[in-house]
Backbone as XML, in Angstrom:
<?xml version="1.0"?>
<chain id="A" units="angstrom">
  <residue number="1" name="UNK">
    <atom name="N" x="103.143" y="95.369" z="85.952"/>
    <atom name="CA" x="104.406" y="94.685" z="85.983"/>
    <atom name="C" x="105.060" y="94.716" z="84.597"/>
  </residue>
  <residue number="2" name="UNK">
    <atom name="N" x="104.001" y="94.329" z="83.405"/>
    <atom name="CA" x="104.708" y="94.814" z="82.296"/>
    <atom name="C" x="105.269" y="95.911" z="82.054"/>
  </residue>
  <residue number="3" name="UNK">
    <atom name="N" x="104.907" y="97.211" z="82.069"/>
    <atom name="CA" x="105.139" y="98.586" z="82.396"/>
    <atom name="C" x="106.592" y="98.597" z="82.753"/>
  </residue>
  <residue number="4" name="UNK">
    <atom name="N" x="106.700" y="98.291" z="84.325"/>
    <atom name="CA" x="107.902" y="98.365" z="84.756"/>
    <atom name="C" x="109.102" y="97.641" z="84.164"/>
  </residue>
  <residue number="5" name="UNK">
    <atom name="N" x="108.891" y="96.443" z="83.910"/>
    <atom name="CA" x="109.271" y="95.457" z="83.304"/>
    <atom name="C" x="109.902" y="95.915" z="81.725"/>
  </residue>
  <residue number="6" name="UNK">
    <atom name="N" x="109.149" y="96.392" z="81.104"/>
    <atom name="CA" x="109.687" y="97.342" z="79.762"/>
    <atom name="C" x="110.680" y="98.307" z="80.234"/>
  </residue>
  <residue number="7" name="UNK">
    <atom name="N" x="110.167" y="99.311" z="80.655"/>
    <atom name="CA" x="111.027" y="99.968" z="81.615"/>
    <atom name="C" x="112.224" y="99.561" z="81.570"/>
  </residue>
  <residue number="8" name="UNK">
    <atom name="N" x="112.623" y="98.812" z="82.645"/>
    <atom name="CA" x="113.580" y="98.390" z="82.989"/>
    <atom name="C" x="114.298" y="97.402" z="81.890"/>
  </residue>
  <residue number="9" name="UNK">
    <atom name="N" x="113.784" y="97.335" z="80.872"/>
    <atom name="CA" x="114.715" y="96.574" z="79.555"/>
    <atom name="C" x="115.042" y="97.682" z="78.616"/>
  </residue>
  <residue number="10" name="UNK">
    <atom name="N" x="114.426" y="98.581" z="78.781"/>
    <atom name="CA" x="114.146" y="99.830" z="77.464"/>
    <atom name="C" x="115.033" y="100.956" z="77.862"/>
  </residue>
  <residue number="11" name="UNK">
    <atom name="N" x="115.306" y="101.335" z="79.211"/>
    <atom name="CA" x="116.506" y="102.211" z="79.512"/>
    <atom name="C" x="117.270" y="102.451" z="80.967"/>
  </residue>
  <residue number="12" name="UNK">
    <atom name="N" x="118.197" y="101.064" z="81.212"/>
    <atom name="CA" x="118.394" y="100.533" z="82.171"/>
    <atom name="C" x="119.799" y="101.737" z="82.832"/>
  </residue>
  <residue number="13" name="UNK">
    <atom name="N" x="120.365" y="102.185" z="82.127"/>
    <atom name="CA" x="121.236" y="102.996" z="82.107"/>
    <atom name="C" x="120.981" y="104.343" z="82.774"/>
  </residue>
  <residue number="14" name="UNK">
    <atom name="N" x="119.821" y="104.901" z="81.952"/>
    <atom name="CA" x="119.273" y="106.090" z="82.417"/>
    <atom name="C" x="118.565" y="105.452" z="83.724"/>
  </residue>
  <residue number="15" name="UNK">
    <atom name="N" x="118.022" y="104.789" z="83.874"/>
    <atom name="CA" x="117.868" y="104.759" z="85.662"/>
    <atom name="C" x="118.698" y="104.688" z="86.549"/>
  </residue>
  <residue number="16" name="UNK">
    <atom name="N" x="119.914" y="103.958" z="86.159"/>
    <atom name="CA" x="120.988" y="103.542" z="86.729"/>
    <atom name="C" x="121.682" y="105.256" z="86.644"/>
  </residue>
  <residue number="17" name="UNK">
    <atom name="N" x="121.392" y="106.303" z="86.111"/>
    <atom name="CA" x="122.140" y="107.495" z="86.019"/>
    <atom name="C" x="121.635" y="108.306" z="87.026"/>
  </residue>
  <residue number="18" name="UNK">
    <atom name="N" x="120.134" y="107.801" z="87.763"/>
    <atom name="CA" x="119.703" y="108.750" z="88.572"/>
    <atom name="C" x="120.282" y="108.801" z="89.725"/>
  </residue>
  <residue number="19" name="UNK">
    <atom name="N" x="120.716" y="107.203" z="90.075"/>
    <atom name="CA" x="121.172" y="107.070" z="91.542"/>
    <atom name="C" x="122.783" y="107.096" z="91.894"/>
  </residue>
  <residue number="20" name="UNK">
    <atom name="N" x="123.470" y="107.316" z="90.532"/>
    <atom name="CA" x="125.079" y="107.287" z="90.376"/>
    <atom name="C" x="125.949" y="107.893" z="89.375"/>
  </residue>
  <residue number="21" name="UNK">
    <atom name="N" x="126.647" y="108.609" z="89.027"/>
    <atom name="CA" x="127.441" y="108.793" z="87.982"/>
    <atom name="C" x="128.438" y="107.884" z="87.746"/>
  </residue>
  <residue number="22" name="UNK">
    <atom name="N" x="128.778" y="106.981" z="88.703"/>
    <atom name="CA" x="130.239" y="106.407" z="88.371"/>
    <atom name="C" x="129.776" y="105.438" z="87.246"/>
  </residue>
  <residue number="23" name="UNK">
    <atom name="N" x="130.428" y="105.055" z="86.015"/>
    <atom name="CA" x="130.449" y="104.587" z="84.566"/>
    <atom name="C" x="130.313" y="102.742" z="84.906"/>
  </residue>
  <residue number="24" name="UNK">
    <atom name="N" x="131.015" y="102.809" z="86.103"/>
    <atom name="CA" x="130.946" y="100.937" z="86.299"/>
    <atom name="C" x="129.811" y="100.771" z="86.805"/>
  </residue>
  <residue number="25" name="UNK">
    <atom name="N" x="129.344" y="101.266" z="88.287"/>
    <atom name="CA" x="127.992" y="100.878" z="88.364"/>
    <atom name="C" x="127.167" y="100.800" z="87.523"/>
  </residue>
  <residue number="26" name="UNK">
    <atom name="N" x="127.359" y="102.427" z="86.893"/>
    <atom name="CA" x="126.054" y="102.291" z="85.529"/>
    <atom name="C" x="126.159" y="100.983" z="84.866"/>
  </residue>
  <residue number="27" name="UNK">
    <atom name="N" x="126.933" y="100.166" z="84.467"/>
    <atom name="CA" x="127.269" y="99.179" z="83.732"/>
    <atom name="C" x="126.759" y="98.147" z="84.682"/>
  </residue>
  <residue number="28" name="UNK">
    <atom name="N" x="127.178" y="97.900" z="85.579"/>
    <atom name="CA" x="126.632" y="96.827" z="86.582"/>
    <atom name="C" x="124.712" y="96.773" z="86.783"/>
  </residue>
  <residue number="29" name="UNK">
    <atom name="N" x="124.754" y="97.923" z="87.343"/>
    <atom name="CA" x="123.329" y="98.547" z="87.615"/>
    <atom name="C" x="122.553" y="97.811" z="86.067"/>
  </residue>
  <residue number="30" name="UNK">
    <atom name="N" x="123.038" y="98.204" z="84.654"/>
    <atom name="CA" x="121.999" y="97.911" z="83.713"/>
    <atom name="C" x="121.966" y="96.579" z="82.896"/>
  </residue>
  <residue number="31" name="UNK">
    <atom name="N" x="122.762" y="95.683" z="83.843"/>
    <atom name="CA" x="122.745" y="93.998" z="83.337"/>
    <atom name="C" x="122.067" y="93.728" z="84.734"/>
  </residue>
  <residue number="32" name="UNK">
    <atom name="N" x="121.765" y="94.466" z="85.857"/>
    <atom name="CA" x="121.368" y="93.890" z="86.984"/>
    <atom name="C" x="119.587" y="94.049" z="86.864"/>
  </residue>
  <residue number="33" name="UNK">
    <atom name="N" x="119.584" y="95.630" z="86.251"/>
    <atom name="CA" x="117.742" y="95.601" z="86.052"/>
    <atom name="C" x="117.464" y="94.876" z="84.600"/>
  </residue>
  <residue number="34" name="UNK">
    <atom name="N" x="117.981" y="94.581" z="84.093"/>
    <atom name="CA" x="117.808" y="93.567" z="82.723"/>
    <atom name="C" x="117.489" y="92.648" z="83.636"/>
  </residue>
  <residue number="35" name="UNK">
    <atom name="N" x="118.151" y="91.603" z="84.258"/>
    <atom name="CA" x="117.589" y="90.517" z="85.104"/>
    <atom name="C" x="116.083" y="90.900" z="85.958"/>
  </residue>
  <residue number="36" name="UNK">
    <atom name="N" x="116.422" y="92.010" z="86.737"/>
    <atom name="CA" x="115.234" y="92.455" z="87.471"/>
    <atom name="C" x="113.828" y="92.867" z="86.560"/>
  </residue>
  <residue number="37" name="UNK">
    <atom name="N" x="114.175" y="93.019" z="85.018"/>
    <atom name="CA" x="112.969" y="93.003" z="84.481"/>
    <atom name="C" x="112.156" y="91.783" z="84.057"/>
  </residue>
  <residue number="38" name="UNK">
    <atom name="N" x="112.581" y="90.684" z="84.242"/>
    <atom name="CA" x="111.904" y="89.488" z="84.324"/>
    <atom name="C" x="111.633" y="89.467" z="85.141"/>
  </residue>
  <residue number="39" name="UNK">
    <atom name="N" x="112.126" y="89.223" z="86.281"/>
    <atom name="CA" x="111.823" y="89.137" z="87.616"/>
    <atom name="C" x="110.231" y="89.443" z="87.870"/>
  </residue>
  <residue number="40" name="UNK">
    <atom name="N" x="110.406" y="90.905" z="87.364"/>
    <atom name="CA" x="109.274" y="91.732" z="87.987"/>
    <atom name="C" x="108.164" y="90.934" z="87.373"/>
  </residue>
  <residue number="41" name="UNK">
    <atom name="N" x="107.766" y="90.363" z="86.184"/>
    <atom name="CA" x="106.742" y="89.747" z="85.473"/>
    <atom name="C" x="106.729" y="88.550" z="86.654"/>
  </residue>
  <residue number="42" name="UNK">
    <atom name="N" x="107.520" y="88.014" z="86.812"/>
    <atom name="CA" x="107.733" y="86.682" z="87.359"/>
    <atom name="C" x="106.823" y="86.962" z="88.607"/>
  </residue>
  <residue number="43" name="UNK">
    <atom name="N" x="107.413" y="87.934" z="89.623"/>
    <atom name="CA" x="106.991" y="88.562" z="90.985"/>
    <atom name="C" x="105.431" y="88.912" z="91.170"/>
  </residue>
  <residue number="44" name="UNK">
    <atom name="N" x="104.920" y="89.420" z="90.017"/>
    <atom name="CA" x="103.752" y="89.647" z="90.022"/>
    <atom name="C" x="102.434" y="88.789" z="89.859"/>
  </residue>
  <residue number="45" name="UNK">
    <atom name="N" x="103.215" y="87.544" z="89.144"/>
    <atom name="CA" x="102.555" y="86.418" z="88.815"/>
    <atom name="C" x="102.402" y="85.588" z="90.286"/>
  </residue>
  <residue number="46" name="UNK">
    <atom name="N" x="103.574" y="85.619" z="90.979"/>
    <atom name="CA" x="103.457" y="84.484" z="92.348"/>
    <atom name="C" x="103.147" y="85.453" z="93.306"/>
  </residue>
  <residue number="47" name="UNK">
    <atom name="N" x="102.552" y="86.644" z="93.422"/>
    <atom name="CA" x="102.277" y="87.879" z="94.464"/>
    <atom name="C" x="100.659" y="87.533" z="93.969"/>
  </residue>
  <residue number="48" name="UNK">
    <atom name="N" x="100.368" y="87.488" z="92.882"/>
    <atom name="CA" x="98.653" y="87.238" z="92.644"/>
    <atom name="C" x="98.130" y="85.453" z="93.190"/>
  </residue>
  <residue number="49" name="UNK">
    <atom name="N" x="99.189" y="84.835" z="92.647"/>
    <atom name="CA" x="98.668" y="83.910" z="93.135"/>
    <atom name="C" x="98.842" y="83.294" z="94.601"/>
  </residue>
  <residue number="50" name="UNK">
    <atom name="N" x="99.796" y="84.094" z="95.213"/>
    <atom name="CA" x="99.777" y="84.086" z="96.867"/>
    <atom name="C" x="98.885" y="84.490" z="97.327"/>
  </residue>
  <residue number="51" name="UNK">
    <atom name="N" x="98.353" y="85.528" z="97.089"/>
    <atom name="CA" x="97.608" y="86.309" z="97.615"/>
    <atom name="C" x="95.895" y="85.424" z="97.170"/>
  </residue>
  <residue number="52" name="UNK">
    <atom name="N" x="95.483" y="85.053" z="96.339"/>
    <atom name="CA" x="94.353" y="84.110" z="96.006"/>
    <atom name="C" x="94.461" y="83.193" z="96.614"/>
  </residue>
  <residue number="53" name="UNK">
    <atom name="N" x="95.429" y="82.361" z="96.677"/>
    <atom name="CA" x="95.649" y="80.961" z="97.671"/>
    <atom name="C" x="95.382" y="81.409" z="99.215"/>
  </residue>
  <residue number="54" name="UNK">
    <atom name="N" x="95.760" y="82.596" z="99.761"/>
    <atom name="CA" x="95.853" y="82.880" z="101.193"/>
    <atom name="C" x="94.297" y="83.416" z="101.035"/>
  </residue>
  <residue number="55" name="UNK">
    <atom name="N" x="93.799" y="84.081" z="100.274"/>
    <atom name="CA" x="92.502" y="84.638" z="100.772"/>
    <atom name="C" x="91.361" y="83.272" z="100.453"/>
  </residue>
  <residue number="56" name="UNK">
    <atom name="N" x="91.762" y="82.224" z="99.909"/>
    <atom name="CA" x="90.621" y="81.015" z="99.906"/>
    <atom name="C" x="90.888" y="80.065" z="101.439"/>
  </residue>
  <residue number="57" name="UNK">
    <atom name="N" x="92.043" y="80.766" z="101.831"/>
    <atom name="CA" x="92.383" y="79.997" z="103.157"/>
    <atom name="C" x="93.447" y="78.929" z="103.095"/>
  </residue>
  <residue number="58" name="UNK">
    <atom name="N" x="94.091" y="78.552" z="102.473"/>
    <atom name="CA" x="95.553" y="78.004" z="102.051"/>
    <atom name="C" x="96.978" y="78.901" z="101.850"/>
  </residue>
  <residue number="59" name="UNK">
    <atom name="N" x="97.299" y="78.747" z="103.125"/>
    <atom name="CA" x="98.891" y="79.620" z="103.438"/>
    <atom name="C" x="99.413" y="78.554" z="103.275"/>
  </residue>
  <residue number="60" name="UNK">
    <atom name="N" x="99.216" y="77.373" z="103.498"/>
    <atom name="CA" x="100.735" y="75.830" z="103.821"/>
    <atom name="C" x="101.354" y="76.065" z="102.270"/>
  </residue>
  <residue number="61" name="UNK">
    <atom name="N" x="99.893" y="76.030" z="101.193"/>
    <atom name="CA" x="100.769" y="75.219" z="100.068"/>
    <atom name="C" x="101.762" y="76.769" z="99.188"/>
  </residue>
  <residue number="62" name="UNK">
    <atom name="N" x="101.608" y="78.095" z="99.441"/>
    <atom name="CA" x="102.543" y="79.048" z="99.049"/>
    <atom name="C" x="104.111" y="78.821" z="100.022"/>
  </residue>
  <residue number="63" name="UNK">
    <atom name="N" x="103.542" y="79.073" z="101.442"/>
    <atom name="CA" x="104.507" y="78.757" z="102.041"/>
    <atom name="C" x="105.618" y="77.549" z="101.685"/>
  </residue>
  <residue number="64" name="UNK">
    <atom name="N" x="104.945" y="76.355" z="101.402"/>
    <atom name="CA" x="105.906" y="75.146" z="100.953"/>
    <atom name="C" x="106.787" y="75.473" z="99.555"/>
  </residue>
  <residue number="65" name="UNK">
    <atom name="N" x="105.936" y="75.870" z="98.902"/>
    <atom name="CA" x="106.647" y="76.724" z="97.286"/>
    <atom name="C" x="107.406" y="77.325" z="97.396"/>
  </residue>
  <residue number="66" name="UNK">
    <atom name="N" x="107.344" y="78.575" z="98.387"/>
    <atom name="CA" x="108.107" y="79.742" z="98.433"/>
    <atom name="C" x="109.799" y="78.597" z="99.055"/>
  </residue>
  <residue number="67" name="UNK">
    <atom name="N" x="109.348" y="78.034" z="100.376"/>
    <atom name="CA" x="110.567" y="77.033" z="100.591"/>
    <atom name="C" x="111.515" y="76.479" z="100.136"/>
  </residue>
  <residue number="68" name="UNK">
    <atom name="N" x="110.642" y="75.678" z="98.850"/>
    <atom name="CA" x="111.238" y="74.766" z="98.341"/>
    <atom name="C" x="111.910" y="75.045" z="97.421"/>
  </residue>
  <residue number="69" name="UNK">
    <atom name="N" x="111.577" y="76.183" z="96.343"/>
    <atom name="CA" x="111.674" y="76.728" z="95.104"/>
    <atom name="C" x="112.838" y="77.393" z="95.673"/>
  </residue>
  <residue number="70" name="UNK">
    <atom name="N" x="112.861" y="78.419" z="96.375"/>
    <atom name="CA" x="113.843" y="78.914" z="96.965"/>
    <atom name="C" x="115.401" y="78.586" z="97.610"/>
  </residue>
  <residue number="71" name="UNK">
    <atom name="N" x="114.827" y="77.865" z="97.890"/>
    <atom name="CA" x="116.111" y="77.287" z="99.046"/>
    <atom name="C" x="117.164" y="75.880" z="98.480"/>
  </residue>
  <residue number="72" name="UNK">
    <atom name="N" x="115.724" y="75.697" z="97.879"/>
    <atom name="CA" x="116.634" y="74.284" z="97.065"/>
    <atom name="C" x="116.855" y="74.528" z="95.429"/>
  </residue>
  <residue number="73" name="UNK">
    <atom name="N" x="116.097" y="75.316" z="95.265"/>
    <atom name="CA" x="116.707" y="75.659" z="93.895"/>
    <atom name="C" x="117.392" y="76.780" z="93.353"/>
  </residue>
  <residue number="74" name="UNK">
    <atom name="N" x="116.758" y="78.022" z="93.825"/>
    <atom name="CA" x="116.911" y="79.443" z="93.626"/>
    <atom name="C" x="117.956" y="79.663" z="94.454"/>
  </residue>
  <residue number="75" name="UNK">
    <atom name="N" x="118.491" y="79.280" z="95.584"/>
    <atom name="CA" x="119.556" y="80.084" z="96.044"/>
    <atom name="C" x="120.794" y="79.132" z="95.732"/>
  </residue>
  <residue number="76" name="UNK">
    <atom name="N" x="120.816" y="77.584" z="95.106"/>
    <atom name="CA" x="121.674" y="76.657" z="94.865"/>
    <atom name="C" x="121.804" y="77.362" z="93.488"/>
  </residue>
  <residue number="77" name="UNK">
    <atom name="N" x="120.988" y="77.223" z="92.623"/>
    <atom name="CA" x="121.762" y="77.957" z="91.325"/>
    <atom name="C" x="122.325" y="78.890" z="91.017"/>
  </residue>
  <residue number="78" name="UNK">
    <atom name="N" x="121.442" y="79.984" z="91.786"/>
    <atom name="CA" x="122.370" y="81.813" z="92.287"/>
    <atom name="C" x="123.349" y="81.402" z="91.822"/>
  </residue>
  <residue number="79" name="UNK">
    <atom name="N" x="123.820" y="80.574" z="93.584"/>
    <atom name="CA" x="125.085" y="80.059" z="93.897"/>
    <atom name="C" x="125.986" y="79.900" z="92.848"/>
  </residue>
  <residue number="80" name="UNK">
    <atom name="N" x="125.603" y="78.831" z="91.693"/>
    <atom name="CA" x="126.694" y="78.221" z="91.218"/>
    <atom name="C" x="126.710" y="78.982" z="89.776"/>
  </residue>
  <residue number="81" name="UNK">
    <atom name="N" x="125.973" y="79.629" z="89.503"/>
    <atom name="CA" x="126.025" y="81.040" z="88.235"/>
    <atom name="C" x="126.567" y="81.861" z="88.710"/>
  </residue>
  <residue number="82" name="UNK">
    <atom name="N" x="126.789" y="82.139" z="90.125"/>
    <atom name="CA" x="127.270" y="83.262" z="90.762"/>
    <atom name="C" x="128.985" y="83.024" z="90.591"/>
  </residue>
  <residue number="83" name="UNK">
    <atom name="N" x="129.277" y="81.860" z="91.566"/>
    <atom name="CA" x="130.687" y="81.591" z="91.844"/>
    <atom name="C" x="131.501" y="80.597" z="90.951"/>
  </residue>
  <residue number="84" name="UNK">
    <atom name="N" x="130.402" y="79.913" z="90.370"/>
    <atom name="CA" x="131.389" y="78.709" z="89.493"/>
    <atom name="C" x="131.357" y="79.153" z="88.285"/>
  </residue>
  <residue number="85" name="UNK">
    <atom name="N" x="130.178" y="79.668" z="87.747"/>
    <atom name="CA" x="130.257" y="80.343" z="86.308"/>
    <atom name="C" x="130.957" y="81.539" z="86.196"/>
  </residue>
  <residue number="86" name="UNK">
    <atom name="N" x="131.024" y="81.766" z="86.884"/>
    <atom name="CA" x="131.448" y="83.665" z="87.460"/>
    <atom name="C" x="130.440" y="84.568" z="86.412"/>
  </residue>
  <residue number="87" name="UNK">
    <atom name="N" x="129.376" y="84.761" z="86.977"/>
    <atom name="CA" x="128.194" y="85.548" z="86.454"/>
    <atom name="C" x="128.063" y="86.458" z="87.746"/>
  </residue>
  <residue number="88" name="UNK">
    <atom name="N" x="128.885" y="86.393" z="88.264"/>
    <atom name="CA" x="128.648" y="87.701" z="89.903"/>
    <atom name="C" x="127.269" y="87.953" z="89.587"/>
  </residue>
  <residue number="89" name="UNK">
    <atom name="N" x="127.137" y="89.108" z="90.286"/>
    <atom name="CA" x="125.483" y="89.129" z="91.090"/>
    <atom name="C" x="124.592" y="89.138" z="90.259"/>
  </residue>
  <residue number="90" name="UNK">
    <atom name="N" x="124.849" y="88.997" z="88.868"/>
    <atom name="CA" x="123.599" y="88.302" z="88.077"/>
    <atom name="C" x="122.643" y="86.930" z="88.145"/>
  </residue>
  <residue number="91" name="UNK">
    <atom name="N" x="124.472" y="86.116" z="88.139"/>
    <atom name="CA" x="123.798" y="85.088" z="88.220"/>
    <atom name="C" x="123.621" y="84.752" z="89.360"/>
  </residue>
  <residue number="92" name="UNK">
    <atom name="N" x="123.267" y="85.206" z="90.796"/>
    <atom name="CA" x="122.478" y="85.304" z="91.946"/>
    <atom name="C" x="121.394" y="85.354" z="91.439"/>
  </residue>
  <residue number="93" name="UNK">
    <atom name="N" x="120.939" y="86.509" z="90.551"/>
    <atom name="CA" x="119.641" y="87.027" z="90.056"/>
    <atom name="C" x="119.116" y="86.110" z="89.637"/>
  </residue>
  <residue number="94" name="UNK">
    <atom name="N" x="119.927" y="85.417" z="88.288"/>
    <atom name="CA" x="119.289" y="84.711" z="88.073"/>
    <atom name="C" x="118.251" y="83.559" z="88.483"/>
  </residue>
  <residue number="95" name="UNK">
    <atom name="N" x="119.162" y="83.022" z="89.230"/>
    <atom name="CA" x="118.915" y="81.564" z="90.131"/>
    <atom name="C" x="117.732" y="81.822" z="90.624"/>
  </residue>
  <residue number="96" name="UNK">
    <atom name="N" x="117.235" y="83.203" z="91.597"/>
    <atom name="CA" x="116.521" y="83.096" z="92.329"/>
    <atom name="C" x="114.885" y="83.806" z="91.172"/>
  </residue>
  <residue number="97" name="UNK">
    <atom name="N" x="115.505" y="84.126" z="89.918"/>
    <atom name="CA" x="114.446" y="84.479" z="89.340"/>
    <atom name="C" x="113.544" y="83.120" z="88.988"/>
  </residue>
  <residue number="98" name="UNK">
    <atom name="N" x="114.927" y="82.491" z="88.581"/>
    <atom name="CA" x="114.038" y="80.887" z="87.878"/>
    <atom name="C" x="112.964" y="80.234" z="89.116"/>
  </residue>
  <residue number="99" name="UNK">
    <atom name="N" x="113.981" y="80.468" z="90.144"/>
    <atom name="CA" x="112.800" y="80.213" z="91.518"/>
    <atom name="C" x="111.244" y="80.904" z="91.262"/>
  </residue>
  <residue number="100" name="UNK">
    <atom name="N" x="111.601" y="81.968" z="91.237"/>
    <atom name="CA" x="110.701" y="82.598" z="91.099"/>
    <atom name="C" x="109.438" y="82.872" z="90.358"/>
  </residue>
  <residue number="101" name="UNK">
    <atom name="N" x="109.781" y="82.276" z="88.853"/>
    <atom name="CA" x="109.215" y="81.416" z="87.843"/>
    <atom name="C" x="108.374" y="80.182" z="88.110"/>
  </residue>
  <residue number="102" name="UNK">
    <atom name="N" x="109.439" y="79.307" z="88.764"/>
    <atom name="CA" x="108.491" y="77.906" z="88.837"/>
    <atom name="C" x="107.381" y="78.470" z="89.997"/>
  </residue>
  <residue number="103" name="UNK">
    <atom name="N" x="108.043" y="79.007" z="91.056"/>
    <atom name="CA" x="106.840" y="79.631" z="92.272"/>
    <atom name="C" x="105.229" y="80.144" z="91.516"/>
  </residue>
  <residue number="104" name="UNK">
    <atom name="N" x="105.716" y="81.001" z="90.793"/>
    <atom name="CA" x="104.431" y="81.891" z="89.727"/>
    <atom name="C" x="103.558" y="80.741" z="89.453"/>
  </residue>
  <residue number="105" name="UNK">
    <atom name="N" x="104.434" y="79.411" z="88.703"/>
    <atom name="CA" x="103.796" y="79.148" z="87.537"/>
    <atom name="C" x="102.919" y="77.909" z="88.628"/>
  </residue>
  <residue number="106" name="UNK">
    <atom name="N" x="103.712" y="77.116" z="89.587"/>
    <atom name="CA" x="102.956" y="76.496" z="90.663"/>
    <atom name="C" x="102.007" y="76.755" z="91.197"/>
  </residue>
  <residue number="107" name="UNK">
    <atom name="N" x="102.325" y="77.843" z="91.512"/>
    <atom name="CA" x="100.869" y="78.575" z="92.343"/>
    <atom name="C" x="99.490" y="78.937" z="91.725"/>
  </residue>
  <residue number="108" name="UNK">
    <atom name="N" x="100.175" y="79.462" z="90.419"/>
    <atom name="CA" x="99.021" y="79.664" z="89.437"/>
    <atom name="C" x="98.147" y="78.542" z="88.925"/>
  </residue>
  <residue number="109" name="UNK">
    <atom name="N" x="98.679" y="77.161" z="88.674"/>
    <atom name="CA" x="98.218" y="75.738" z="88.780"/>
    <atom name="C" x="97.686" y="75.042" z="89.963"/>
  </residue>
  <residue number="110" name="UNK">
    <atom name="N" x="97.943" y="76.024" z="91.330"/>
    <atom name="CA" x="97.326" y="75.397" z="92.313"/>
    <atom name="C" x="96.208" y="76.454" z="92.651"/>
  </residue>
  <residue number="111" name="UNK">
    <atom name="N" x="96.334" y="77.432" z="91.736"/>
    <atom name="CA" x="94.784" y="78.033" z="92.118"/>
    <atom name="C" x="93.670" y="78.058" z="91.600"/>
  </residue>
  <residue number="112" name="UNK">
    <atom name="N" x="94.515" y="77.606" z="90.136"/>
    <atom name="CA" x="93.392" y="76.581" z="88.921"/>
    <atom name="C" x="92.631" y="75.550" z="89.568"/>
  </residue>
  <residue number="113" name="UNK">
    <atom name="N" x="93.524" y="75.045" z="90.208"/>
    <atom name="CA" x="92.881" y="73.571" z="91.085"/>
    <atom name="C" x="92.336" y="73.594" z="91.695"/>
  </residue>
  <residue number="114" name="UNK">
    <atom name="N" x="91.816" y="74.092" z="92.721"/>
    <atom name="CA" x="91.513" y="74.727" z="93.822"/>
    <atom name="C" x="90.136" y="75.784" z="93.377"/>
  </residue>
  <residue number="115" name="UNK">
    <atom name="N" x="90.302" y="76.647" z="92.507"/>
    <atom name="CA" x="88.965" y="77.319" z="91.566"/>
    <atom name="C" x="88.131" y="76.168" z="91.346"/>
  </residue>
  <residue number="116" name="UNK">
    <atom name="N" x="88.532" y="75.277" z="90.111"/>
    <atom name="CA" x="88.191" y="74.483" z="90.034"/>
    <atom name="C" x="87.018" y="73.483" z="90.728"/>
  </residue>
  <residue number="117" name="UNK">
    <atom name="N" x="88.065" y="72.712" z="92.117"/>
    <atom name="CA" x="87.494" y="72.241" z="92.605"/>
    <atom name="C" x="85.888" y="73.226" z="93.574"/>
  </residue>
  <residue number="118" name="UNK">
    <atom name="N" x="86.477" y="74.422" z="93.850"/>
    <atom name="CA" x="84.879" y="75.185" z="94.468"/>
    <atom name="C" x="83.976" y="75.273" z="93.421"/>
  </residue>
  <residue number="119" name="UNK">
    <atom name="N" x="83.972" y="75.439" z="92.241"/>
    <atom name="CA" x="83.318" y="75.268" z="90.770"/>
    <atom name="C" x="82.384" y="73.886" z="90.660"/>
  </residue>
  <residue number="120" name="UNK">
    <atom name="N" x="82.938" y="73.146" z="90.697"/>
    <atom name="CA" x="82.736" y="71.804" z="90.785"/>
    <atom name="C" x="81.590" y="71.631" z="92.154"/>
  </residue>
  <residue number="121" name="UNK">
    <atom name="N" x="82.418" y="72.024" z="93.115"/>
    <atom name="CA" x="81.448" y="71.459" z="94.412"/>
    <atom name="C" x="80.342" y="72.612" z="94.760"/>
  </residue>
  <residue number="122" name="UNK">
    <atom name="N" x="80.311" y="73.688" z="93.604"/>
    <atom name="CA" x="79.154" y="74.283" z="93.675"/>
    <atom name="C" x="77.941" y="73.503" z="92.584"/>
  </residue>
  <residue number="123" name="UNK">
    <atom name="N" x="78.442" y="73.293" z="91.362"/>
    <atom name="CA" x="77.711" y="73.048" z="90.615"/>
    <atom name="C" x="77.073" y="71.291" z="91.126"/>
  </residue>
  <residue number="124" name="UNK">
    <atom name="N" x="77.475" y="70.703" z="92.099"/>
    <atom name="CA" x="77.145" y="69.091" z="92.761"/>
    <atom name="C" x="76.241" y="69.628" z="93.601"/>
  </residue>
  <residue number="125" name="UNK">
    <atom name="N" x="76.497" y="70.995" z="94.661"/>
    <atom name="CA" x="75.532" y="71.317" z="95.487"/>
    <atom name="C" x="73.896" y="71.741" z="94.702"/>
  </residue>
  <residue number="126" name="UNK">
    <atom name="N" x="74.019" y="72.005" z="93.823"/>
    <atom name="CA" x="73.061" y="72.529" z="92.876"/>
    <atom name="C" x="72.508" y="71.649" z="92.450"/>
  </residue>
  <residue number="127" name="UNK">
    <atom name="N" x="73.276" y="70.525" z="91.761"/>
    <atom name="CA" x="72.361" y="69.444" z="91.495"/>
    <atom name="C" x="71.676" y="68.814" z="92.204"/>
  </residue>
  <residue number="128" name="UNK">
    <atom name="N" x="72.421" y="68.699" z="93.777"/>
    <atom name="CA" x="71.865" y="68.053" z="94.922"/>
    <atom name="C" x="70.774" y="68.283" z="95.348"/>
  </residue>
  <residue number="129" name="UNK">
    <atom name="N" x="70.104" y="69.862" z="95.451"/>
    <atom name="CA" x="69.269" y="70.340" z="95.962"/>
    <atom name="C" x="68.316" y="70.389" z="94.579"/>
  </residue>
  <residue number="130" name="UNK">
    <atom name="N" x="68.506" y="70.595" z="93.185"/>
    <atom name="CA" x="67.719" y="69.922" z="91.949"/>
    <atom name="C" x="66.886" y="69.128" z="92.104"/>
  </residue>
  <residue number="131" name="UNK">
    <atom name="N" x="67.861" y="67.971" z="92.588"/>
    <atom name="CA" x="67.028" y="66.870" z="92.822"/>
    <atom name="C" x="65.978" y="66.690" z="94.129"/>
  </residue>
</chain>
């Protein structure tokens, strides 16, 4: 994700040249993967920790994140970076990146917790049978 992520800050233009010649897109296109290169750090962070939460057997608490983060925050701020700030489809980007952020950083704290706690209730089972 870093990789891409550089990438996409380091020569947003020249990618934007593969799929278009016209001079405005290019321009649009390389403030749009500037946003999308956070993103991608962001994406990779709440894709690992989805994916750990669902394979310990907890879909509710990504699912509720993905919801909440989203809907009430990420697509309300889009929104108002989008149309009230007039940041057009950046600040869409934006909004839903910051979503996307707190999602990462939630999930990653709920899989701490959750590690944790099997850590814990291994090392009690151990003592249990110690004794």
């Amino acid at each position: 994700m870093c990789c891409a992520a550089l990438a996409l800050l380091l020569v947003p233009r020249s990618i934007a040249r593969i799929f278009t010649p016209d001079p405005r897109v290019i321009e649009t296109s390389a403030l749009l993967l500037s946003v999308a290169a956070f993103f991608q750090l962001s994406d990779g962070l709440q894709t690992v920790a989805t994916g750990a939460l669902r394979g310990a057997g907890d879909t509710r608490t990504p699912m509720i994140c993905h919801l909440l983060a989203y809907w009430l925050l990420g697509l309300p701020l889009g929104y108002f970076l989008c149309f009230s700030r007039g940041w057009e489809a950046a600040g869409l980007w934006v909004g839903l990146s910051v979503a996307l952020i707190l999602i990462g950083v939630v999930l990653s704290l709920a899989w701490r917790w959750r590690a944790n706690s099997f850590i814990e209730g291994i090392v009690d089972f151990r003592l249990t049978i110690a004794d």
